[in-house]
N, C-alpha and C positions, 0 to 999 in steps of 0.2 A: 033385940035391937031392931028399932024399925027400918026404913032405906033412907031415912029424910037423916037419923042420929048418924047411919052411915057415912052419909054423904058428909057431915058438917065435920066427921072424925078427920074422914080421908082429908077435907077442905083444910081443918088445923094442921095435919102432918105434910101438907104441901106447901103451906104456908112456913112451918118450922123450917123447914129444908132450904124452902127460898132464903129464908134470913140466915139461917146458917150459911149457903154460899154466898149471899151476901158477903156477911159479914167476914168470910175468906178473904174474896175479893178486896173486900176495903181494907182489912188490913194488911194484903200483899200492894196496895195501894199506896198507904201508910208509908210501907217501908222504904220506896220505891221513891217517895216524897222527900223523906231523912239521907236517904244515898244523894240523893238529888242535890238535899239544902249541902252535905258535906262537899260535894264536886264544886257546887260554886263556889263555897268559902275558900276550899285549894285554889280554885280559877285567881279570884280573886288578889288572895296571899301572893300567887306567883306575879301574875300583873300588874300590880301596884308601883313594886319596885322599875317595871320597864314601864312603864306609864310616867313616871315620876325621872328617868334619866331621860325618856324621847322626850319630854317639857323642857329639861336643864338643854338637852342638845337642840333642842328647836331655836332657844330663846338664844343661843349663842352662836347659832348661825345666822337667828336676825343679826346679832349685832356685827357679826362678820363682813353681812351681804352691804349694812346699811355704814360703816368706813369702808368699803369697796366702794359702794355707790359715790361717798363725798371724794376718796382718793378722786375716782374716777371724771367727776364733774368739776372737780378742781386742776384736772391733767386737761380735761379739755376745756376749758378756760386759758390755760395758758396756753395751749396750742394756737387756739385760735389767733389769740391776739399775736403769738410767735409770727404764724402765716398773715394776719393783715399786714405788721411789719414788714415782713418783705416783702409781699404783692407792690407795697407801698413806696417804699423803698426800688427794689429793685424796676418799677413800671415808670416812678420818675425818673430815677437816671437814667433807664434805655431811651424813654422816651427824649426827654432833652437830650441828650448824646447824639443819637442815633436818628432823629427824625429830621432835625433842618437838612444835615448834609444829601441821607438817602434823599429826600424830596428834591435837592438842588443838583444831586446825580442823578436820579430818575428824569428833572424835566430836562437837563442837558440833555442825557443820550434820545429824549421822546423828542425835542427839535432839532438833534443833529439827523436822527433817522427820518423826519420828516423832511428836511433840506436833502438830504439824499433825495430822497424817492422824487420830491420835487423837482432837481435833476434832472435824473433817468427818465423823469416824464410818467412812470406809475404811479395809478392811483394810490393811496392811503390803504390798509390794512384793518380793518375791525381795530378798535382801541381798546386792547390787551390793557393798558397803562391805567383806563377808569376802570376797566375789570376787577384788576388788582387792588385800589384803592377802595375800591366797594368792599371787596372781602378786607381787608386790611381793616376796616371802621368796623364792619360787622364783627370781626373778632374782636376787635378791642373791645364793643359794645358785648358779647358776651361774657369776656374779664370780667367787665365792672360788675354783671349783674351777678356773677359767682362771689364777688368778693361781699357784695350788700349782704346776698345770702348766708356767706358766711359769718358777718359780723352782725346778726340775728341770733 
């Protein structure tokens, strides 16, 4: 045997050997592939059924959330219109009620306290009286813009 037949022998039996652990490999591969497909089929089988009842419970908590939501836009609805009612109600009769007199009380006691002091001969005081009336308008004018808001 010459060294070149040598060489091409040794070359085959390396080559066998390769393909032999090859072909270990691939088919501890194989197996490895079939444990695999069986794990997901279990995955699967078990998840279907909780996939299938978190759908049933999702979709019936939409329909819980979405009669909350109308309860809820139908409670304030009538709230609201509850509360214009008696902004409305109760802003007219204090106001009629309660505003000729206070204004014909207020400007009595502001020129009886003026005839005093005129009197006495001292000057006048800062007028507390338009102070009053100033916040007085401004609060009301707050009222009313709460109540527009509210009836929005």
């Amino acid at each position: 045997m010459t060294a070149g037949e040598l060489v091409v022998v040794l070359a085959a039996l390396l080559c066998a050997i390769g393909f032999a652990a090859l072909v270990v490999v691939l088919m501890r591969v194989l197996d490895m592939l079939r444990d695999l497909r069986y794990e997901v089929a279990d995955l699967r089988a078990e998840t279907r059924p909780l996939i299938q009842e978190l759908r049933t419970t999702t979709d019936e908590a939409r329909v819980t959330v979405d009669e909350a939501r109308t309860d809820l836009e139908r409670f304030d609805r009538v709230l609201g219109s509850a509360e214009a009612i008696g902004d409305a109600v109760s802003g007219r009769v204090a106001r009629t009620a309660f505003s000729a007199p206070v204004i014909k009380a207020t400007g009595l006691a502001k020129g009886t306290s003026r005839v005093l002091l005129r009197l006495r001969g001292t000057p006048a005081p800062s007028d507390r009286l338009r102070r009053a009336e100033l916040e007085l308008a401004r609060d009301e004018e707050l009222r009313s813009r709460r109540r527009r808001r509210r009836r929005r």
